[in-house]
C-alpha positions in Angstrom: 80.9 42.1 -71.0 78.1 42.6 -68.2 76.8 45.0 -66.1 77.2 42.7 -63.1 75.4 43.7 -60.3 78.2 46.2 -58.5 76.2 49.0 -59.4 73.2 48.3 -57.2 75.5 50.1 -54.3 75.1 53.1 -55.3 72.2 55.4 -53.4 69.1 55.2 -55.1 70.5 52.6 -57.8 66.8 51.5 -59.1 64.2 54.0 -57.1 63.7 55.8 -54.1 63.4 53.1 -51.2 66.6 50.7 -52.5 65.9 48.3 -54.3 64.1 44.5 -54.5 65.8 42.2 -57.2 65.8 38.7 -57.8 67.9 36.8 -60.6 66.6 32.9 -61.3 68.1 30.3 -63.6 65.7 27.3 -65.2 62.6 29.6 -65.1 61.4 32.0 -67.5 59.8 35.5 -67.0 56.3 33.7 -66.6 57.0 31.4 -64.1 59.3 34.0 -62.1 56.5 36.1 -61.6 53.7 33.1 -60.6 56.5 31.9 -58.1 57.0 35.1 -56.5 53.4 36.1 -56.7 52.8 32.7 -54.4 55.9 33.0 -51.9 54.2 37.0 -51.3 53.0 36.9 -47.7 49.2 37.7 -46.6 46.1 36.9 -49.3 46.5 35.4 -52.5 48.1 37.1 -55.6 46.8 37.9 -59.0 49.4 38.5 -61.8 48.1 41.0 -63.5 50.0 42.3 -66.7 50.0 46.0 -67.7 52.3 45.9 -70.4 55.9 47.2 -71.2 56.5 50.0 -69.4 59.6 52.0 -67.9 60.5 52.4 -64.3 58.9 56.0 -63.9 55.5 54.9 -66.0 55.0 52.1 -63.4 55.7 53.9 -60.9 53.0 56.4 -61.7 51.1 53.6 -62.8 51.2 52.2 -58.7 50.6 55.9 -57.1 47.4 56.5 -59.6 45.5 53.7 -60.5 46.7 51.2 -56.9 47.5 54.5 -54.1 50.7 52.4 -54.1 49.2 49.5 -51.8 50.3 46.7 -54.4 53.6 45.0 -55.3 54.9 45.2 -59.0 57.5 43.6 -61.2 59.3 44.6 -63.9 60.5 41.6 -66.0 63.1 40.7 -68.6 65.8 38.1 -69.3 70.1 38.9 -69.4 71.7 36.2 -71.6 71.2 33.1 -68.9 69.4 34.8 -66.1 65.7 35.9 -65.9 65.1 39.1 -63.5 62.4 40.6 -61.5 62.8 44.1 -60.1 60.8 45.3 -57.2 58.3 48.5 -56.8 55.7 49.4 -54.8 54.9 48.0 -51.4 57.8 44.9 -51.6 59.7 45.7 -48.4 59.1 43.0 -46.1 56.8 41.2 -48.4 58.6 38.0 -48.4 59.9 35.9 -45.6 61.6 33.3 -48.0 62.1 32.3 -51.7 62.8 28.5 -51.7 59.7 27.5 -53.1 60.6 29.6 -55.7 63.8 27.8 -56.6 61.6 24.4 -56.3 62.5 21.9 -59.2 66.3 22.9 -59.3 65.8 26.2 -60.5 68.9 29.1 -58.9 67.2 31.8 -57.5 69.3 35.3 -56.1 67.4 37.5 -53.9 69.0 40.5 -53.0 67.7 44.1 -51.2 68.4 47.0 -49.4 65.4 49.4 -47.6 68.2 52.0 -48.5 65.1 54.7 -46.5 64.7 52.7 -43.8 65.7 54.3 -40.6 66.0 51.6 -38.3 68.8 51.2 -40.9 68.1 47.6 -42.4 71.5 46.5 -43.8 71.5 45.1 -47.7 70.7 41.4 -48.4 71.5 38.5 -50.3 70.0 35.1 -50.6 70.7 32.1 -52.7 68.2 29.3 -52.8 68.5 26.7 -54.9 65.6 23.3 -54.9 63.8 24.2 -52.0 67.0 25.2 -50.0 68.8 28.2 -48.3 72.4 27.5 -50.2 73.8 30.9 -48.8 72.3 34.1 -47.0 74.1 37.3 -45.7 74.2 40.8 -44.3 75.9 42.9 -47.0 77.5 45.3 -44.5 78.7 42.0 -42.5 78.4 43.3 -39.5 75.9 43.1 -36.1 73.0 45.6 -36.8 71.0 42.9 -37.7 71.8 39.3 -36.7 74.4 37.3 -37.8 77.5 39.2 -39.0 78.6 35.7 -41.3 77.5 34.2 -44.0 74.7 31.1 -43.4 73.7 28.3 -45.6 74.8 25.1 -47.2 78.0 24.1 -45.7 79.6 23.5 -49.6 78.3 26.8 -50.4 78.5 29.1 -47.7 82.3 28.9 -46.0 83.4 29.3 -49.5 81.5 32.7 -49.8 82.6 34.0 -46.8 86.8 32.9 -47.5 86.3 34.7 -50.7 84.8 38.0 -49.0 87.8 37.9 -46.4 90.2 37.3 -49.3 88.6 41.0 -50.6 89.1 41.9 -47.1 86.5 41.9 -45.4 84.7 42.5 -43.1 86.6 46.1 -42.7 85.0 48.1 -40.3 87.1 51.1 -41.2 85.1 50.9 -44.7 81.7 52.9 -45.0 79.1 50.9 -45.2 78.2 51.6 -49.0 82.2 50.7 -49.9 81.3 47.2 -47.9 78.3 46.9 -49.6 79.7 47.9 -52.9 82.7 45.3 -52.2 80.1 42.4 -51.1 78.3 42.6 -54.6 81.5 42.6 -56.1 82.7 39.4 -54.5 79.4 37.6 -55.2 78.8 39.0 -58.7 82.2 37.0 -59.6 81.5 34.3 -57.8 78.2 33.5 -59.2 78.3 35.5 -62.5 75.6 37.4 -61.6 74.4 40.0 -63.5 71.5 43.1 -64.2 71.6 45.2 -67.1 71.5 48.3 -65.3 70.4 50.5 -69.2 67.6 48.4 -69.1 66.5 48.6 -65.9 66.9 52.2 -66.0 65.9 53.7 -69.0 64.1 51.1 -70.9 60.4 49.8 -71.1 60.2 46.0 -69.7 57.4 43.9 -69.5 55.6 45.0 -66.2 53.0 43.3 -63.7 51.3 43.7 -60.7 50.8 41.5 -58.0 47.0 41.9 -56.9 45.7 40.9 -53.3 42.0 40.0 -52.8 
C-alpha cells in the first residue's frame, strides 16, 4: 500500500505556496539533485548539503541564514522512486526537465503556485531520455494554454482517454475536485507515489541550491 500522490490536492498539502515535486526512476538522491541543480534557470548552482532536516527546520533554515532568495530540496527514496520536494524561491525556476531524464532515466514533475493570483492551474510533466512524453494542465481547462494533454503520441492520447474515462474534463467540478481526480488518474497510471508521513512530519536529507 502507497500514499500515491492524490493527496497533493489538498490546500496547502506540503507548505504555503503549493507545492514543487519531482519523482525520477534510474537516478538516485545524488544525481536528482545535481540534475535539477543544472536544468535551474539563471547562474550556476551549488549543491550544498545541510543535513537531515524536517519541512519547518528548512524552512526556517531558508528565511534566516538565505532571506529566502535560494531554492531547496528535500530528498529521499519510496520503494522504486527517488523524490525531490520543493521550497523556497522554486516557482518558475524551471522551464523544462528533459535533461534531467537524459540517459533513460523517468522523471515526473508536477506543481501548483496554489498562492498565486493570476491563478496558475496545477502541472504535470513526464520526461523520459531527453523528451516531453506527456505534459498537462491539471484543471484541464483554458486559463492557461492548452486545455489537452501534449506529448509523445504513444503516451499522451492514452492519458487523456483514461482522464475522460474518469470523466473529465467536468466543468461542473471545482477545480481542486479536478485536480484531485487528475492525480488520481495519473497516480494509477504510472504508479506514482510520495509518502506524504515523510514528507510531512519526518527529517529528510535536505540541500540547497546556491547561485553565484
Amino acid at each position: 500500500m502507497t500514499d500515491g500522490i492524490t493527496w497533493l490536492a489538498a490546500p496547502r498539502a506540503v507548505a504555503y505556496g503549493g507545492y514543487g515535486v519531482v519523482l525520477a526512476r534510474g537516478l538516485d538522491e545524488e544525481g536528482l539533485a545535481s540534475r535539477l541543480a543544472e536544468a535551474a534557470y539563471g547562474d550556476r548552482r551549488t549543491v550544498r548539503p545541510l543535513g537531515e532536516l524536517t519541512g519547518v527546520d528548512l524552512i526556517e533554515e531558508l528565511e534566516y541564514a538565505y532571506d529566502s532568495e535560494e531554492m531547496a530540496l528535500r530528498l529521499g527514496r519510496d520503494g522504486a522512486w527517488v523524490f525531490a520536494v520543493m521550497y523556497g524561491l522554486w516557482q518558475g525556476e524551471f522551464e523544462s526537465l528533459e535533461p534531467v531524464s537524459r540517459g533513460g532515466a523517468h522523471v515526473f514533475h508536477l506543481e501548483f503556485e496554489e498562492e498565486n493570483g493570476k491563478p496558475v492551474p496545477p502541472f504535470f510533466r513526464y520526461f523520459h531520455d531527453g523528451r516531453v512524453m506527456c505534459d498537462l494542465n491539471l484543471h484541464l481547462d483554458r486559463s492557461w494554454g492548452s486545455a489537452g494533454v501534449e506529448g509523445d503520441p504513444g503516451v499522451a492520447p492514452h492519458v487523456e482517454r483514461l482522464l475522460a474515462e474518469a470523466g473529465l474534463p467536468d466543468e461542473s467540478l471545482p477545480p481542486r475536485g479536478v485536480h484531485r481526480t487528475s492525480l488520481h488518474v495519473l497516480e494509477r497510471h504510472f504508479g506514482l507515489s510520495l509518502p506524504r508521513a515523510r514528507v510531512l512530519e519526518e527529517s529528510l536529507p535536505a540541500v540547497v541550491l546556491e547561485t553565484g
